[in-house]
N, CA, C and O atoms as CSV, one atom per row, in Angstrom:
chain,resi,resn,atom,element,x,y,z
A,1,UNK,N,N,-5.561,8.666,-35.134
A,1,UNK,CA,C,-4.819,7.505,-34.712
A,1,UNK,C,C,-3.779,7.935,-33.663
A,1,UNK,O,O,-3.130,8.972,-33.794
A,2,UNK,N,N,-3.617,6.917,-32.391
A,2,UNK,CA,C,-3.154,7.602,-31.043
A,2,UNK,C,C,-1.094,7.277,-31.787
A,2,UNK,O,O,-0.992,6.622,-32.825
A,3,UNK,N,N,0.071,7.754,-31.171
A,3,UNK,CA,C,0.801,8.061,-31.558
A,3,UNK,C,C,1.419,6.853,-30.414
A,3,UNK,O,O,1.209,6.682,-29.213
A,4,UNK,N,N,2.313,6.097,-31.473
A,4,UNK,CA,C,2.558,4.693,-30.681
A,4,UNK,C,C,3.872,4.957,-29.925
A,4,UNK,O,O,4.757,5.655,-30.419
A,5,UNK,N,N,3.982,4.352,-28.657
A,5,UNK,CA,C,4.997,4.632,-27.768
A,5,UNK,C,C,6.220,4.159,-27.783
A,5,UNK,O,O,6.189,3.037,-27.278
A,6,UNK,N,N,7.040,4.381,-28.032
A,6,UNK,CA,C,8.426,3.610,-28.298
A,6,UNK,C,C,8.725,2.992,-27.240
A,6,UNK,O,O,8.037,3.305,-26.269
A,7,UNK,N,N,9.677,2.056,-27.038
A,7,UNK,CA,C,9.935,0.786,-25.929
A,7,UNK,C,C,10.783,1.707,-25.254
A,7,UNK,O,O,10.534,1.538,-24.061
A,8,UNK,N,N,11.942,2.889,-25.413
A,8,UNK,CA,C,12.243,3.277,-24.319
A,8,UNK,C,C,11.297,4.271,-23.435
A,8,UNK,O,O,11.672,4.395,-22.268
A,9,UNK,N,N,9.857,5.167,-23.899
A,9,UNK,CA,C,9.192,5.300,-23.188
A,9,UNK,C,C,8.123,4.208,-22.337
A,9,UNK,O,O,7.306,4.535,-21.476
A,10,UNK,N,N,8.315,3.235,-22.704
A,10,UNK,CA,C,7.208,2.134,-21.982
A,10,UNK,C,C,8.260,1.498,-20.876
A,10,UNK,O,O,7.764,0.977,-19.877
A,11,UNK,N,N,9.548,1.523,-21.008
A,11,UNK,CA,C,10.129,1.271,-20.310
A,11,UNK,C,C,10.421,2.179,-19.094
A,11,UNK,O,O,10.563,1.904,-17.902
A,12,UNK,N,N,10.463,3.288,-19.735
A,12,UNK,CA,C,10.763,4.659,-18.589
A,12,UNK,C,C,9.331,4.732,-17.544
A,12,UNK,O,O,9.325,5.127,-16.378
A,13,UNK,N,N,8.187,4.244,-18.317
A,13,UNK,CA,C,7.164,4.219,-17.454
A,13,UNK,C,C,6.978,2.891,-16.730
A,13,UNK,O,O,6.059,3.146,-15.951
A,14,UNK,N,N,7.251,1.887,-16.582
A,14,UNK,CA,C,7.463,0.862,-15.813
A,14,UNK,C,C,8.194,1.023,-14.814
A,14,UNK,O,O,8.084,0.381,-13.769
A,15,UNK,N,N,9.080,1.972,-15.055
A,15,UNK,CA,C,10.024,1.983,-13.892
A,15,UNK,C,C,9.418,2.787,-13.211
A,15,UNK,O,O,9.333,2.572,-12.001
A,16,UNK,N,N,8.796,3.998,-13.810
A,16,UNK,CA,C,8.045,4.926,-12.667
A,16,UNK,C,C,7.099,4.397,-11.684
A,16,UNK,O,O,6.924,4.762,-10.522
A,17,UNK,N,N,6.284,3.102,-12.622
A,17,UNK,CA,C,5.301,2.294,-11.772
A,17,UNK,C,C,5.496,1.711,-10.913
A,17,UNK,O,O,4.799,1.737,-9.898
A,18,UNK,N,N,6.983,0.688,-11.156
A,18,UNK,CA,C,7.308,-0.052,-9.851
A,18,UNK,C,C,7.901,1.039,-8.726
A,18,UNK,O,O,7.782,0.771,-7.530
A,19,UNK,N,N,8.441,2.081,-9.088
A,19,UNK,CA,C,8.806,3.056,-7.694
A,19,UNK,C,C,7.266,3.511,-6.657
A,19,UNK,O,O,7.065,3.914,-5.512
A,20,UNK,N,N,6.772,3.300,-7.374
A,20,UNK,CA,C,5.246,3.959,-6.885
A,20,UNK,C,C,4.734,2.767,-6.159
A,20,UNK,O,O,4.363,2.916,-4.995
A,21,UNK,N,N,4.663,1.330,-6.856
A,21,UNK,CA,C,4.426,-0.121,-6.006
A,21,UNK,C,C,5.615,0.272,-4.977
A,21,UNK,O,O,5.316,1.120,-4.136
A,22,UNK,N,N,6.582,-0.112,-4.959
A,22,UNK,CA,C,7.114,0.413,-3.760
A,22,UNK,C,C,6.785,1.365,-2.977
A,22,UNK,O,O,7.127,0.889,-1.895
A,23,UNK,N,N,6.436,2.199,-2.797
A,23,UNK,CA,C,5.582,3.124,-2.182
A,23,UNK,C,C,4.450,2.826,-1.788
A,23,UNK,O,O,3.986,3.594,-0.944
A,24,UNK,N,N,3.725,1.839,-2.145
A,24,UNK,CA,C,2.328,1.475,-1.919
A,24,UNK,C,C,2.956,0.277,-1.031
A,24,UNK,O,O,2.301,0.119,-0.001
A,25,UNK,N,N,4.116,-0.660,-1.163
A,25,UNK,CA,C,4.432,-1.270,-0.036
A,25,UNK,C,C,4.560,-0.928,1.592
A,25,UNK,O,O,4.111,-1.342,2.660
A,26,UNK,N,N,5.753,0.424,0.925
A,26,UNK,CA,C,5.669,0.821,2.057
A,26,UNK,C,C,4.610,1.430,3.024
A,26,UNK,O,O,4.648,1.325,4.250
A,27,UNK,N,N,3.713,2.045,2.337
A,27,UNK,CA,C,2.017,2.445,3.127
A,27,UNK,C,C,2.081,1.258,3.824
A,27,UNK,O,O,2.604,1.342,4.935
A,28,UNK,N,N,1.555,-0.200,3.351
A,28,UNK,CA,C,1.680,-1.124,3.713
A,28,UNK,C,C,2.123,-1.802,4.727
A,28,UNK,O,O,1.446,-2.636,5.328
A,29,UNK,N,N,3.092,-1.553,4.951
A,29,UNK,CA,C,4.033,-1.705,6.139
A,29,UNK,C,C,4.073,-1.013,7.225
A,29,UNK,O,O,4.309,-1.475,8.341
A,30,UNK,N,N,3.828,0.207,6.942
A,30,UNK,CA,C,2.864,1.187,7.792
A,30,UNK,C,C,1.698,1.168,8.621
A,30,UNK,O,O,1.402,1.783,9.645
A,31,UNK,N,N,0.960,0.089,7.749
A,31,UNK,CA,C,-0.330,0.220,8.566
A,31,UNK,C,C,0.043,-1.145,9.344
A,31,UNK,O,O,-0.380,-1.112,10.499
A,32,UNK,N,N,0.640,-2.188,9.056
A,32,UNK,CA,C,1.074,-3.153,9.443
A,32,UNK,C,C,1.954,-3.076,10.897
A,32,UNK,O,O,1.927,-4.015,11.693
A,33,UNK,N,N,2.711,-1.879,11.134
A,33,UNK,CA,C,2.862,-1.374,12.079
A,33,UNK,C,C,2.134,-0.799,12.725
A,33,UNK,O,O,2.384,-0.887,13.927
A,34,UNK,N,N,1.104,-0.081,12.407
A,34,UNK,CA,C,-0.011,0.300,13.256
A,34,UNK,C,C,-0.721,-0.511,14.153
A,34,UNK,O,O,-1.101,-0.438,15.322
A,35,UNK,N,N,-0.784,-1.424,13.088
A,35,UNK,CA,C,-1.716,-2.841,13.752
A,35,UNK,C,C,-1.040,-3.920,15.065
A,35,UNK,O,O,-1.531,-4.526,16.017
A,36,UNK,N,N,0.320,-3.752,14.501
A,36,UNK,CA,C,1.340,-4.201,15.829
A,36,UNK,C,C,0.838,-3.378,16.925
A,36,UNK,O,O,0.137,-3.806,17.842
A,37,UNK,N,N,1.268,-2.073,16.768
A,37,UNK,CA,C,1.461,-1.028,18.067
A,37,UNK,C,C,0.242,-0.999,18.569
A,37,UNK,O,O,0.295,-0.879,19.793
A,38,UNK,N,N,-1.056,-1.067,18.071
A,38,UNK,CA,C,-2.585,-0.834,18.326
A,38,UNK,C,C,-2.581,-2.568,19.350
A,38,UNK,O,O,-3.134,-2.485,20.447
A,39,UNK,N,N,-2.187,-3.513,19.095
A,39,UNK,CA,C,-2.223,-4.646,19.783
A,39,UNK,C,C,-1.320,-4.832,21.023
A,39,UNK,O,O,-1.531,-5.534,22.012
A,40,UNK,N,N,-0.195,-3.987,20.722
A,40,UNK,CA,C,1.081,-4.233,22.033
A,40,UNK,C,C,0.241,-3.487,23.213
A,40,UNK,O,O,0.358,-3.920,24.359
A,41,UNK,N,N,-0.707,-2.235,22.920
A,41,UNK,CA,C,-0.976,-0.804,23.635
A,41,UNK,C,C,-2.270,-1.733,24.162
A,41,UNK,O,O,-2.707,-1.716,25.312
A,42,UNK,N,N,-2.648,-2.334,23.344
A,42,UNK,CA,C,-4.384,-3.110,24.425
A,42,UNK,C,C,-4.145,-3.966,25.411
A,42,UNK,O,O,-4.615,-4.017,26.547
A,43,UNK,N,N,-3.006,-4.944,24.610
A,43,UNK,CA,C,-2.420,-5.750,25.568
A,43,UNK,C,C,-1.497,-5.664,26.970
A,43,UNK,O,O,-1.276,-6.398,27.934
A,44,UNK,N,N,-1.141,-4.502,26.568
A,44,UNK,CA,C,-0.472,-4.091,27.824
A,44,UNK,C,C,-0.824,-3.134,28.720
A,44,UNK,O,O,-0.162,-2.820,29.710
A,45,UNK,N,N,-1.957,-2.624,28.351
A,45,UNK,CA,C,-2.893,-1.285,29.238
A,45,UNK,C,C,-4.076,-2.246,29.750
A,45,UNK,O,O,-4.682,-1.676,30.657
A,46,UNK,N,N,-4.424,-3.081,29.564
A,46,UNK,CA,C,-5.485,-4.129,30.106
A,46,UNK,C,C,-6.300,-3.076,30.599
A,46,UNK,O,O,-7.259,-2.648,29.957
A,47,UNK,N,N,-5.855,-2.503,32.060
A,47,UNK,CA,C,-7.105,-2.132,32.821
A,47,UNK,C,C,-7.127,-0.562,32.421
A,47,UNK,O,O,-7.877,0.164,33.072
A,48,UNK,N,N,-6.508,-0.118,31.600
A,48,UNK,CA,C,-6.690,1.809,31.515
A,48,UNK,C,C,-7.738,1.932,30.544
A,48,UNK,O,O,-7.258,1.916,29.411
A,49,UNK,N,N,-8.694,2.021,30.551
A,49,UNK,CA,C,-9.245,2.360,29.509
A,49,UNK,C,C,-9.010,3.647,27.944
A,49,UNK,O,O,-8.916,3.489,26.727
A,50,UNK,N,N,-9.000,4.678,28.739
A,50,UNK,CA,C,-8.268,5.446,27.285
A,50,UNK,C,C,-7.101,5.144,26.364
A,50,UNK,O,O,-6.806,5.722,25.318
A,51,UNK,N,N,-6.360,3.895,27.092
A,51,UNK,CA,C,-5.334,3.530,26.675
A,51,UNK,C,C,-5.575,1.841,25.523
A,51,UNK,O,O,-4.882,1.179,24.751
A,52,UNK,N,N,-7.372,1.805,26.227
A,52,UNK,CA,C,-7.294,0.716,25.105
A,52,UNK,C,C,-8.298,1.399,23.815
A,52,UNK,O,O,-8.538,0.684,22.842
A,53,UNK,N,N,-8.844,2.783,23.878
A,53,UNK,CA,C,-9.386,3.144,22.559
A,53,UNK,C,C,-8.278,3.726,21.844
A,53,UNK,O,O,-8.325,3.812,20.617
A,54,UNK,N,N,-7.144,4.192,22.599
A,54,UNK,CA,C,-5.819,4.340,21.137
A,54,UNK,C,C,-5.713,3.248,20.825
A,54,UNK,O,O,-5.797,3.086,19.608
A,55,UNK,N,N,-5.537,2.256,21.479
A,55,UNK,CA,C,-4.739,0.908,20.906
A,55,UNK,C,C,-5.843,0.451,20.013
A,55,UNK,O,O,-5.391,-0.111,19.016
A,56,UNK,N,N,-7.071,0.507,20.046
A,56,UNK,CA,C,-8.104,-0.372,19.213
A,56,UNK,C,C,-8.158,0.692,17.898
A,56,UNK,O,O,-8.446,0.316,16.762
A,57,UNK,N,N,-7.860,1.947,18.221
A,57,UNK,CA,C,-8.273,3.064,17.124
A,57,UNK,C,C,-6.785,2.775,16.185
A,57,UNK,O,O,-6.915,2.909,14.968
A,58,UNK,N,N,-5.633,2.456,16.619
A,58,UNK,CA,C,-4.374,2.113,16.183
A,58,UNK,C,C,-5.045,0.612,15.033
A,58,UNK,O,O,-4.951,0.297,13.847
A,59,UNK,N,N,-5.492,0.240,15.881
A,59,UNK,CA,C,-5.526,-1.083,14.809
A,59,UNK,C,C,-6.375,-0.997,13.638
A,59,UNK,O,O,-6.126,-1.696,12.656
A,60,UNK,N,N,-7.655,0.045,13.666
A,60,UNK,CA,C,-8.952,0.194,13.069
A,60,UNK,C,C,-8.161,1.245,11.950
A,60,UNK,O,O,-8.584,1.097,10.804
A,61,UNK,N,N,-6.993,2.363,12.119
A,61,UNK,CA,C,-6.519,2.914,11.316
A,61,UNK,C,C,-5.297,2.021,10.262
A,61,UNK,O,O,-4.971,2.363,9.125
A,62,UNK,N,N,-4.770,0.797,11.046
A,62,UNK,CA,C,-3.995,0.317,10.424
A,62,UNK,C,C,-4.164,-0.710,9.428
A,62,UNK,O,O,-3.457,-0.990,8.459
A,63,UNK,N,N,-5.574,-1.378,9.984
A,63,UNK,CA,C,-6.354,-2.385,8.732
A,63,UNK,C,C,-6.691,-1.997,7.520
A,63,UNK,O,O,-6.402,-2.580,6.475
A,64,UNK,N,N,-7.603,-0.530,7.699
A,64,UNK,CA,C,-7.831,0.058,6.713
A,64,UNK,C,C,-6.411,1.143,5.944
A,64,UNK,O,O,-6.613,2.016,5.100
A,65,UNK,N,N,-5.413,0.870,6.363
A,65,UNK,CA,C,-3.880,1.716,5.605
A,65,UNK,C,C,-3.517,0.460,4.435
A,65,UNK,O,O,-3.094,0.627,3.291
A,66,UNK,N,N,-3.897,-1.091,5.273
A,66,UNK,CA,C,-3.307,-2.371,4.717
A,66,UNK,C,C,-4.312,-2.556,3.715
A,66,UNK,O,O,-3.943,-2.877,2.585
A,67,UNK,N,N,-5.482,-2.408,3.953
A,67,UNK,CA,C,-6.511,-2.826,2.760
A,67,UNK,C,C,-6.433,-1.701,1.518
A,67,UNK,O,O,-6.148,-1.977,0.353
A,68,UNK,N,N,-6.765,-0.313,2.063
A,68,UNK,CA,C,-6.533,0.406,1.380
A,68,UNK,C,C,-5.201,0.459,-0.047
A,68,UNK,O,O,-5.241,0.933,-1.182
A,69,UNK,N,N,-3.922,-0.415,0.877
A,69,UNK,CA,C,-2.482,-0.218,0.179
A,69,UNK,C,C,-2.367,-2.064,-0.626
A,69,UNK,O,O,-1.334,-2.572,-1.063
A,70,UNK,N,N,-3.647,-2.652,-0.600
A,70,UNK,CA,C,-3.628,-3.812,-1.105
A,70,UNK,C,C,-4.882,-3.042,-2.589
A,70,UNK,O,O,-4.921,-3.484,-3.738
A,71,UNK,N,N,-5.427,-2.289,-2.245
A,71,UNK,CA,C,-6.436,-1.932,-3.468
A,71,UNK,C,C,-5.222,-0.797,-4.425
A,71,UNK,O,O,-5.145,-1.206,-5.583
A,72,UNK,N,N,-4.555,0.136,-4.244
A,72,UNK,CA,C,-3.674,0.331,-4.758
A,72,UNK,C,C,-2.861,-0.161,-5.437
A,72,UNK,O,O,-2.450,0.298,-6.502
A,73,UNK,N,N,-2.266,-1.905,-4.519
A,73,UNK,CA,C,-1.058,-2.198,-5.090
A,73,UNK,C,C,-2.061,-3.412,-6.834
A,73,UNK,O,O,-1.615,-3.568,-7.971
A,74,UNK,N,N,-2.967,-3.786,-6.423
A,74,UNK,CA,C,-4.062,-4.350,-7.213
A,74,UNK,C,C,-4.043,-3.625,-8.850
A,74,UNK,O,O,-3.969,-4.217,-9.927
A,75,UNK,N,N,-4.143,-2.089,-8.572
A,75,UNK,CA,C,-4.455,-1.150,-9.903
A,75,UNK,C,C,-3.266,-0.926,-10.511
A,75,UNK,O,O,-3.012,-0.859,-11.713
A,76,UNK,N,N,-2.407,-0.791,-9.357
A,76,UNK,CA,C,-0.913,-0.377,-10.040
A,76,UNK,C,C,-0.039,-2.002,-10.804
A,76,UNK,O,O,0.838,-1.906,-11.663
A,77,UNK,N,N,-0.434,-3.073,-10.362
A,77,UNK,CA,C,-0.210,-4.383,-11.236
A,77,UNK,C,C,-1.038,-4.349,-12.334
A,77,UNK,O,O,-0.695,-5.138,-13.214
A,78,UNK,N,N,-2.096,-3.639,-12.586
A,78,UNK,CA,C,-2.926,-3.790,-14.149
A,78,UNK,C,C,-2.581,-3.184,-14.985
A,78,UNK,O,O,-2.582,-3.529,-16.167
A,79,UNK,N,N,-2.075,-1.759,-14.367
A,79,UNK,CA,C,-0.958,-0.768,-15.227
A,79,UNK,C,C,-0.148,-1.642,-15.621
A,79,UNK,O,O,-0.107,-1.840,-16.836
A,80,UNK,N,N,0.936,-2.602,-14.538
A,80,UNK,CA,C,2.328,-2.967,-15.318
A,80,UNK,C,C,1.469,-3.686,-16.423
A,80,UNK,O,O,1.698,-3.324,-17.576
A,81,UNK,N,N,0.608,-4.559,-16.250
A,81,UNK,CA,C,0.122,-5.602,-17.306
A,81,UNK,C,C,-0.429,-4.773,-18.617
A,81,UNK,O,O,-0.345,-4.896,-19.839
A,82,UNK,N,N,-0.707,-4.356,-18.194
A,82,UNK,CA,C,-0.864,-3.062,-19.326
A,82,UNK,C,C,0.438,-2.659,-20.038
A,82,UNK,O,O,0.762,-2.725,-21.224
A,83,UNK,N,N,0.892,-2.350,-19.270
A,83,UNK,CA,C,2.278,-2.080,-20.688
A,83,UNK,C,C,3.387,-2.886,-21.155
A,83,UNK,O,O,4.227,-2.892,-22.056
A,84,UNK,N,N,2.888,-3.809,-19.780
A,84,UNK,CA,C,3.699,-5.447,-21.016
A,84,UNK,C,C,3.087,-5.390,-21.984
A,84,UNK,O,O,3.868,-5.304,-22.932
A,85,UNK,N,N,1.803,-5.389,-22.381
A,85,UNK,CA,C,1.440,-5.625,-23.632
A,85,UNK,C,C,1.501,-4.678,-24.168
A,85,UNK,O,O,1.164,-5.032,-25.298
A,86,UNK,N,N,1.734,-3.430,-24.232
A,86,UNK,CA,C,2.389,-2.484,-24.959
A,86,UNK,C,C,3.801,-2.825,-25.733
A,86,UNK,O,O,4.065,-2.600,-26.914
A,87,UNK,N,N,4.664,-3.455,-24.689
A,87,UNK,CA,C,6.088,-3.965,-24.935
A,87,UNK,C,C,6.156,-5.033,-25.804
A,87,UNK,O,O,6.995,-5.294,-26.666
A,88,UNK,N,N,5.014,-5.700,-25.411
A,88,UNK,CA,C,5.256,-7.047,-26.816
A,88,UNK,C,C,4.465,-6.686,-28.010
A,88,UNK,O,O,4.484,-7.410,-29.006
């Protein structure tokens, strides 16, 4: 029989979780900036070409930082739900 967790460890681990969602925001925001800068760099290099495969490669790295940091933030909310019901 598994050894039941007391509410100040379920609590100490919630908090670790939401620091980590924060962290997965910030990725987030990250790629979200990518995706800016990958659009300012196409739009404003029009005719250079090497200057529009950074800007398109900027955006192609930043979609997948945002999707990627939306499948993260997804697992790390099943955890919290997870130990709400630990807590109640």
């Amino acid at each position: 029989m598994p050894k039941r967790k007391s509410r100040l460890q379920i609590l100490e681990e919630q908090q670790v979780l939401l620091s980590k969602q924060r962290t997965v925001l910030s990725f987030m925001r990250t790629g979200l900036a990518f995706v800016t800068a990958g659009i300012v760099v196409v739009g404003f290099f029009q005719s250079f070409q090497p200057a529009q495969i950074v800007g398109y490669t900027l955006v192609g790295i930043g979609f997948i930082e945002v999707f990627e940091s939306i499948r993260r933030l997804l697992v790390k909310q099943r955890e919290m739900e997870e130990l709400k019901k630990q807590l109640t």
